[in-house]
C-alpha positions in Angstrom: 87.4 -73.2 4.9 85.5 -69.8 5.2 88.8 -68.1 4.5 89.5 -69.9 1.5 86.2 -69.0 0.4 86.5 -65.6 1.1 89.9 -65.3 -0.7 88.0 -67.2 -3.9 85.2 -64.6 -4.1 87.8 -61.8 -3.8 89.9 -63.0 -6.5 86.5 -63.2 -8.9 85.5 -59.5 -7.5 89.3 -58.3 -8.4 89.0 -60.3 -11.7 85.4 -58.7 -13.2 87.0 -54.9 -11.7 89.9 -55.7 -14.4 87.8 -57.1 -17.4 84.8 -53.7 -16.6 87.6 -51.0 -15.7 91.0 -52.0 -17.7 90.4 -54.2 -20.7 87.1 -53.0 -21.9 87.5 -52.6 -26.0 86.8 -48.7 -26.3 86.2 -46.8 -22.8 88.5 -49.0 -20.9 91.9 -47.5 -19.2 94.1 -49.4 -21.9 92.3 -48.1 -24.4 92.5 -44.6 -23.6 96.5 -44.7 -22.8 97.0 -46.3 -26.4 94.8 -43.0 -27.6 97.2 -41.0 -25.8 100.1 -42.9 -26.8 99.2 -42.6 -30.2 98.3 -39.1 -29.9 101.6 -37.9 -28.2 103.5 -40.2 -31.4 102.0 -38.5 -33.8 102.6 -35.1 -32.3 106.3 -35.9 -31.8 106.1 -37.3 -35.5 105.3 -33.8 -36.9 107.3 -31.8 -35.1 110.0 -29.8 -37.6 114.0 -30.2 -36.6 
């Protein structure tokens, strides 16, 4: 049983690390690959054959 509960509380742990360090709207990691994806796009966009 304390296993169980110890795997439930890590999964909750891992779960808020995800939603404060990945998916947060504007400082989040996805956001700021998208800015660099975007970025590097538009660079590639402009370059002149």
């Amino acid at each position: 049983m304390r296993n169980i509960l110890i795997t439930v509380m890590m999964l909750i742990v891992v779960a808020l690390l995800f939603n404060t360090v990945i998916a947060q709207d504007n400082t989040g990691t996805q956001a700021r690959i998208e800015t660099q994806g975007n970025t590097a796009n538009t660079t590639l966009g402009n370059l002149l054959p």
